[in-house]
N, C-alpha and C positions, 0 to 999 in steps of 0.2 A: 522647098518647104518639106519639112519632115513628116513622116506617118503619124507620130504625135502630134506636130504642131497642125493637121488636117484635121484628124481626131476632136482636140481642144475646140478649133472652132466650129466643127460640128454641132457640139457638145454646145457651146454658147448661142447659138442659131435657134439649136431647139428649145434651148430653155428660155431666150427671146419667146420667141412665139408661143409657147407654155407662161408666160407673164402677161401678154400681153390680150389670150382667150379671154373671153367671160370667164369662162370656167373650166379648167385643167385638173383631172385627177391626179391621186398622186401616183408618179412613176416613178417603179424602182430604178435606183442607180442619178437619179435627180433632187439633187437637195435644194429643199427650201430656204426660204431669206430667212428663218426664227429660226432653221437648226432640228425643227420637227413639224407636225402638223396640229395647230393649234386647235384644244378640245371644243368640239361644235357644242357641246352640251354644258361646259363650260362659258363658253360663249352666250349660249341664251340664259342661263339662268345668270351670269352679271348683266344684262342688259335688262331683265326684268328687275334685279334688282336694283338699279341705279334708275333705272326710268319710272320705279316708286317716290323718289324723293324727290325725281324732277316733274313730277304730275302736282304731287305734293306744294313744293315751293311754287310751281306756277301759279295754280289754285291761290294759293297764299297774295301772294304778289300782285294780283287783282283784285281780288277780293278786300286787301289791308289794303296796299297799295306801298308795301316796303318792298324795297327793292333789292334792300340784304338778302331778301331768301332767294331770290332769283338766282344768284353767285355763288351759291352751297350744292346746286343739282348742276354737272355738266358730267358725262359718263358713258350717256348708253350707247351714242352712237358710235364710240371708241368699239365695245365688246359687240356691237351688232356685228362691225367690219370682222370680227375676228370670230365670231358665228362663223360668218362668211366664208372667212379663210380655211376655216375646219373643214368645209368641203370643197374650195379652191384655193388649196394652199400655195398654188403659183401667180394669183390674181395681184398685179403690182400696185392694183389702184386700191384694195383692199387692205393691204401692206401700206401704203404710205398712207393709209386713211387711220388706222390704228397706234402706227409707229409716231404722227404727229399730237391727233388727239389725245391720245395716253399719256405722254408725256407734257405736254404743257397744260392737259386740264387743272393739275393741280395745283397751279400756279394762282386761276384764279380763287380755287380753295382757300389758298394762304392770304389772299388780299380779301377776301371775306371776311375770314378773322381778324386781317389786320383794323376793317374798318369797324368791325365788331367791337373789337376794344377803342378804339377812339369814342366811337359813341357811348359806351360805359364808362369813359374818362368825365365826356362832356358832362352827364347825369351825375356822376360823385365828386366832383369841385377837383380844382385844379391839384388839391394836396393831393391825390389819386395817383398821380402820376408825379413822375421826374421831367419831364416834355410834353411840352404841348400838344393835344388830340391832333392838330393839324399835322404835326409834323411825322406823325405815323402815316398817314396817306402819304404825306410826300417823300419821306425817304424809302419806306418798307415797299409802298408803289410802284414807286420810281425803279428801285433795285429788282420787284417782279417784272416789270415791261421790260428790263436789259434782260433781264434771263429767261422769259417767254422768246426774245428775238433771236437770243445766242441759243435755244432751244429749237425753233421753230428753221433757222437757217440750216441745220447741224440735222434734225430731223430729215428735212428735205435733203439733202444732199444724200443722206445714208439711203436712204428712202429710194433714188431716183439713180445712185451709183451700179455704174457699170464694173467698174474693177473693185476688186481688194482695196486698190489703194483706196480710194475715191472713199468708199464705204469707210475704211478707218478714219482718214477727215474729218467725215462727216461726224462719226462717233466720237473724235474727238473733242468736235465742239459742241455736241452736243453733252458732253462728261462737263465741259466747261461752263455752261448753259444754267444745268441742275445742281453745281459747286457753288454758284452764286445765288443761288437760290437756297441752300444749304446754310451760306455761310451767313446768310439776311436773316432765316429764320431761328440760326443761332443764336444773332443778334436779339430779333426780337424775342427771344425765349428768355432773355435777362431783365427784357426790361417787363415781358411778363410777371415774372416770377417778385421783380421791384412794384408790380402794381400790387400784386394779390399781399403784399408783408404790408405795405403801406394803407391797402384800404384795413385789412383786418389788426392794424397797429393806430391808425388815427381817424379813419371816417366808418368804423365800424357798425355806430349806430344810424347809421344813411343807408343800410345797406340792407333791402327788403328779401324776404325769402323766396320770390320769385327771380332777384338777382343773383341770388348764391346757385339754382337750377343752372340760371344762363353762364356761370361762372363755369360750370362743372359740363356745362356741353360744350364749352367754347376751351377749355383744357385737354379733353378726351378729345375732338376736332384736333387739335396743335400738335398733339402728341402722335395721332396718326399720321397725319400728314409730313409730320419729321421722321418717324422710321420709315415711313418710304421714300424719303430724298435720301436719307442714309442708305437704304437697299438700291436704288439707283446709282449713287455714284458709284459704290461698290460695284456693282453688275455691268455699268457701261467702261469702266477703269480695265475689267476683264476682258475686254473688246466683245468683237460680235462671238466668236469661238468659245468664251470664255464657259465657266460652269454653270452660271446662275443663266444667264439668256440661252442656254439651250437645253434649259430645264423648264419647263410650264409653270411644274407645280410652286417654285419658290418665286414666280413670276406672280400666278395667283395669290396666294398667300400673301407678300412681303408689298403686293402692288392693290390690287385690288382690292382684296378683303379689307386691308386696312382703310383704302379710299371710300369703301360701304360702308365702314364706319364713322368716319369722319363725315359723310357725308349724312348718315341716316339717326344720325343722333341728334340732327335739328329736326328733324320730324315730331318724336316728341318733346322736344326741350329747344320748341320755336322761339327764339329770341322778338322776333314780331307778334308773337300772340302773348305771351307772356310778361313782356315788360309793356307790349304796345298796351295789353287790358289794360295795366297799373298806368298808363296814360303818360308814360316818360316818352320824350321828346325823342324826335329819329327813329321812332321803333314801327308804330305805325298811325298814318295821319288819318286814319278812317275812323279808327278808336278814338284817338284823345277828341275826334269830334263829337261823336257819341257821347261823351262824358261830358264834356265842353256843354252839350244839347242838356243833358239829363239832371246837370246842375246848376240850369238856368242861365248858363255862360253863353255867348256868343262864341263859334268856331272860329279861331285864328284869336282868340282874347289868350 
């Protein structure tokens, strides 16, 4: 064995053991799995910020008893792990705990709105839409649970890889994961854009001024959530070496920030408080009972 090839495994031994500490500082001449050390200040202030909307929608979700909002707040415990890592930037568990959740949370973001708009379909009559409400759960769904799996398999392997190769694999499929999840939301961004001509061409007077808020949160939602599957594919395509992952800052920006958005714009412009008030159907069953109550109706009439 060579004086290099003793060296090498030195080198792998210790950095074993530095992944595998609670908590490893950082040492010079040892690189991390991100390519630098991820900002700890950073780190808490997205974890406050995301765990606002998820206290948020919790609260909601008990109190209404909709369950849409519950699907809008998944986040902080992604940026807690990376808090974490900003001070133990070799901690593997911290690593595979941010590299999985960060990536697949959004997924359920997108199936949030996908059922968002089916429930606005159901509320403005069938001429709303070109396809049936159901069929948005079942295809748009369907296509998120293949790309959460092709995500979440691809995650784990990058995550848990010993070599170079192993880690590209893994990135690969996880490039493949968030492409189909890319190319779903393209999909449904057509037939977005087919709902919004069509209610504001044929059911326009059905169409209350508390639904046009939900319209405009559930657009700005879409639209986030697609530049960051576009800044993704992009960034994982570049492999792990590439310029955008072993940069933070376009990581923050083009990843997070836009997911606080998407995410924190149901806060004010709740689709369960705001349509569930007006007493529409699927928004929230606590409400239309109240109303149900207040106009002499029986609840469930």
């Amino acid at each position: 064995m060579s004086t290099e090839d003793i060296q090498t495994e030195a080198y792998q031994r210790e950095l074993e053991v530095m992944r595998t500490a609670p908590c490893h500082p950082l040492t010079p001449g040892f690189s991390t799995n991100y390519g630098y050390v991820p900002s700890f200040a950073a780190g808490v202030a997205l974890s406050v910020l995301f765990s606002i909307p998820l206290f948020y929608h919790t609260f909601q979700s008990i109190r209404l008893r909709a369950t849409v909002s519950i699907l809008l707040a998944i986040g902080a415990l992604s940026w807690a792990s990376r808090a974490y890592a900003g001070k133990c930037p070799y901690n593997a568990d911290a690593f595979m705990s941010q590299i999985v959740t960060l990536i697949i949370a959004p997924v359920f973001f997108a199936s949030a709105i996908y059922v968002l708009l089916g429930k606005l379909i159901i509320n403005l009559g069938p001429s709303s839409s070109s396809i049936s409400p159901k069929w948005y759960i079942i295809v748009f769904c369907t296509c998120d649970v293949l790309s959460l799996i092709i995500q979440a398999v691809g995650g784990a392997m990058a995550s848990m890889a010993d070599t170079d190769e192993d880690m590209s694999m893994g990135t690969q499929i996880m490039l493949g994961g968030i492409a189909v999840q890319l190319f779903t939301m393209t999909l449904f961004g057509g037939f977005l854009g087919d709902f919004f001509w069509r209610v504001f061409s044929h059911v326009r007077g059905s169409v209350i001024y508390g639904m046009k808020l939900v319209f405009v949160s559930l657009t700005i939602s879409f639209v986030m959530v697609y530049i960051r599957s576009v800044y993704r594919v992009i960034e994982l395509a570049q492999g792990w070496n590439g310029y955008l992952l072993t940069h933070e800052v376009y990581f923050i920006a083009l990843d997070a920030v836009v997911m606080v958005i998407a995410v924190a714009i149901f806060v004010p412009l709740d689709p369960a408080v705001i349509l569930g008030r007006e007493g529409l159907p699927g928004f929230s069953k606590k409400m239309r009972e109240k109303r149900s109550v207040s106009s002499g109706e029986m609840p469930g009439e």
